[in-house]
N, C-alpha and C positions, 0 to 999 in steps of 0.2 A: 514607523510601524512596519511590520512585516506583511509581505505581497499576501501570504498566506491568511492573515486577519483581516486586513483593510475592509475586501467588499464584503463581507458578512458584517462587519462591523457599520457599515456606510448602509448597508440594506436596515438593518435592525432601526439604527435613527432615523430613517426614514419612517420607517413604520411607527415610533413613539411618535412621530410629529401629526402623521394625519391619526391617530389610534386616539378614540373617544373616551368614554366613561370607563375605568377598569374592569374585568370580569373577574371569572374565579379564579384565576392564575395569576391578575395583577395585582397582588394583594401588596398593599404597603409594607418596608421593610420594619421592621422590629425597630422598638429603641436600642437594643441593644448590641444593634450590628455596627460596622464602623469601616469608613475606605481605607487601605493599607497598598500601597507600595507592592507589586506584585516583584517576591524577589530573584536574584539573576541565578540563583541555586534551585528554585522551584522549574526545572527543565521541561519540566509539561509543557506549562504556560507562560514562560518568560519568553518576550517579544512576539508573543498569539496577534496581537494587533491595538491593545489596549493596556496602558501601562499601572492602574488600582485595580482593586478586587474587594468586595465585601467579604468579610467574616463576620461572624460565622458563615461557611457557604452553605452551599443548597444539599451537599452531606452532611450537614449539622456538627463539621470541624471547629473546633470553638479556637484552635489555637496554631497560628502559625507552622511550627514544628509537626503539628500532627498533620497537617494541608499536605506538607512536602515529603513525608513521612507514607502517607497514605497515596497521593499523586505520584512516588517514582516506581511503585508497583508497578504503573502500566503503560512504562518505556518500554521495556522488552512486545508488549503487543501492541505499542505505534512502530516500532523497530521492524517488525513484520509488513509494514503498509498493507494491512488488511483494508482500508479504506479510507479514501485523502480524506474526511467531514469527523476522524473518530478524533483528532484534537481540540477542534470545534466543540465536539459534542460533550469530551469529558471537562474540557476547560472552562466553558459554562455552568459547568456544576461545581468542579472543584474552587474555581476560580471567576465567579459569575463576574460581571462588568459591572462596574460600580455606578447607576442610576440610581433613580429613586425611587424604583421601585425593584421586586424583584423579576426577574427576566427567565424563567426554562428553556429548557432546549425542545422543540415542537417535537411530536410523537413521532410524526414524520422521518425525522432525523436521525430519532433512536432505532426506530426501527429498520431503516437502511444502513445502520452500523452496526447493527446487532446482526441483520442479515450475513453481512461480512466476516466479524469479526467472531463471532461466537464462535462459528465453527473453528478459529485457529485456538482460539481459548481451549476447547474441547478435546484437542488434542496430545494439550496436558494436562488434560485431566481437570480442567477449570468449570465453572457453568458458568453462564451471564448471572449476576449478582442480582439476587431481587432488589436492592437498592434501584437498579437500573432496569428496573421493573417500565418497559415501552407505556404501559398502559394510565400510567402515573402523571405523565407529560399531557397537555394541552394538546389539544385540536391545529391545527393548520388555520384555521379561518381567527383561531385565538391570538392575543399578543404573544408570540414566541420566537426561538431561532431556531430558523430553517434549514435545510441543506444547501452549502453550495455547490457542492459539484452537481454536473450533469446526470440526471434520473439512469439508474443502471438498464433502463428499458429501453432508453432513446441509442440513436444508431452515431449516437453525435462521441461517444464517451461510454466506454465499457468497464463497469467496476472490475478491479481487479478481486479475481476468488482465492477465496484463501486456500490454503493447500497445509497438509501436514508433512508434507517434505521437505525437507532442507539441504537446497539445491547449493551445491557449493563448488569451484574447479577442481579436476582431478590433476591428480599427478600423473603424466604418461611415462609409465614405469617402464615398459617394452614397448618395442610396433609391435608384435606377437599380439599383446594384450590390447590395443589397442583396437587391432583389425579383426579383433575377435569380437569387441565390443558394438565395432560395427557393423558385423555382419548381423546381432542378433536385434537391431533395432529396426524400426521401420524404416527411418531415414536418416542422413549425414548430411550435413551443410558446413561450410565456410564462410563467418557471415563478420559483418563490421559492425558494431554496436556501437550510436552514440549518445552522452545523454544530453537530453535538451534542456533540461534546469537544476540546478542546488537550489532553489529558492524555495519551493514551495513543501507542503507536508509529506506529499507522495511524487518519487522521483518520476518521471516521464523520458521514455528511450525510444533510438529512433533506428529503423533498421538501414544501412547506407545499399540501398538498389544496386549500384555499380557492383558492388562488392559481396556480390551474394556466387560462390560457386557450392554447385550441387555435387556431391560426391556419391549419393542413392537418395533417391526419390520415393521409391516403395513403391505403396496406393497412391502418391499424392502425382500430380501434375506439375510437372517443371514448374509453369506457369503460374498455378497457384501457390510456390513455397513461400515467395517474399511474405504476400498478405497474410498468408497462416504463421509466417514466424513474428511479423510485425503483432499481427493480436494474441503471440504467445507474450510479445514485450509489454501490450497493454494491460493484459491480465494476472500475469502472474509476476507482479513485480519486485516478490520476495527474492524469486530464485534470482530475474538478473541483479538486484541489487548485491547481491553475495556472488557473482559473476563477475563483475564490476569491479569491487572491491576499493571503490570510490575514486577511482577513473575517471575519465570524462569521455574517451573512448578507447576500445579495442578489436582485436581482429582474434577470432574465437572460431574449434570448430566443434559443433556441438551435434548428437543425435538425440532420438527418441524418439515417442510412438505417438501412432495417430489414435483418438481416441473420440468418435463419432463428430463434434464438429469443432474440435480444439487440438491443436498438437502439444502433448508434454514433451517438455527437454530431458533425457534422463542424466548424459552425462554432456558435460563440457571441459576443453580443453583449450588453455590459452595460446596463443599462434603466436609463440617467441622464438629466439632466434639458439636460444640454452634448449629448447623443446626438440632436442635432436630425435628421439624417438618418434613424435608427432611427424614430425616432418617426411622420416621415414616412412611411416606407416601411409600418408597421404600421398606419397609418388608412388607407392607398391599395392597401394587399394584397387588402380585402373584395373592389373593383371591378377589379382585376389579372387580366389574362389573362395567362397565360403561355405562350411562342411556341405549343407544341404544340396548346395550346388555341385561340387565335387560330384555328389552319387547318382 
């Protein structure tokens, strides 16, 4: 099984072992439902951490076809890593674990994804589905699946927020354009990015200290850039994943602006060796005035 299923999956049968008399949520399954082979085409949930699924699921999909049909809808917004528990959560419905009884996804759960996620939905123009109505799901104290990751409130683990930008590398077309880019941002940096896992739902990047040169600071303090660019990597892990570009690491130099206790990336450019204009532009930034400066 996948790193990613295991302990949600190892927490839940925990909880069916000491969990008493059923409530309103543990209600027996249907005759009519049956275990099925969860298959290698269903990309939602193939290798979630559990290898059958009851059908009909907890969307009242009655037929293989329509599961996978209905499930590859909302690749494109796991694709976004709006939040590492949203596979969890829709694969429990699309794809519940096959017990014998039936299992939701806790309120809890939904509603930490939905805090997330909705707004990237929103962007195009989507709403959260009343299907996926939070208030439908079970209590926390009831039989259900929880969240795994770390509560977005604790200091341990910072959800990543969704964003409607789509942050991607530029092409450094001139140094001209380049240092103009610069000039009109808060800050520049040269930083090394690397990621620390493929394994899991939501990638996790790590900022390399040694390798951080500051080319403008702005408002920010030397001192403070690593930590603010480090929880730009925890947070907004759309833009570095389209940074990346499935990498394992890089050496990038990116600006953007501060924005009360977060810094946005606006633009990024990769630190190659074909990146002759880059290169330009960052030895000729030292002696660079920029317009406002000029006057």
């Amino acid at each position: 099984p996948s790193r990613s299923g295991s302990p949600w999956l190892l927490g839940l049968l925990v909880r069916l072992l000491l969990w008493g008399s059923p409530g309103a949520w543990a209600s027996y399954l249907r005759r009519s439902s049956s275990c099925t082979p969860i298959p290698h085409h269903m990309a939602l949930c193939y290798d979630i951490g559990y290898s059958e699924m009851r059908i009909p699921n907890l969307l009242e999909h009655e037929t293989m076809p329509e599961v996978i049909q209905q499930s590859s809808s909302w690749l494109p917004l796991l694709a976004r890593e709006c939040h590492p528990d949203a596979r969890i959560f829709l694969c429990s419905l699309f794809a519940p674990i096959c017990l014998d009884r039936l299992i939701y996804p806790c309120r809890s759960l939904c509603e930490a994804v939905k805090r997330s996620c909705a707004p990237v939905m929103a962007c195009y123009g989507y709403p959260w589905p009343e299907i996926l109505n939070c208030s439908k799901f079970p209590a926390d104290h009831e039989l259900c699946i929880a969240a795994v990751s770390t509560d977005e409130n604790s200091s341990s683990r910072r959800m990543p927020r969704a964003s409607c930008k789509d942050c991607e590398l530029e092409e450094a077309s001139t140094a001209r354009e380049i240092l103009e880019n610069l000039c009109t941002n808060d800050f520049a940096v040269k930083i090394r990015i690397l990621r620390k896992n493929t394994t899991t739902t939501i990638s996790d990047f790590d900022l390399d200290p040694s390798k951080v040169e500051v080319l403008k600071h702005g408002p920010l303090l030397r001192t403070e850039i690593p930590a603010r660019l480090q929880q730009w990597l925890d947070i907004d892990a759309t833009c570095v994943h389209n940074i990346m570009r499935g990498t394992h690491a890089g050496v990038f130099v990116v600006s953007g602006e501060v924005q009360s206790d977060k810094v946005v990336v606006n633009k990024a450019y990769a630190w190659q060796k074909k990146n002759r204009n880059l290169h330009q532009a960052v030895r000729r930034w030292k002696h660079h005035r920029c317009p406002e400066q000029a006057g």
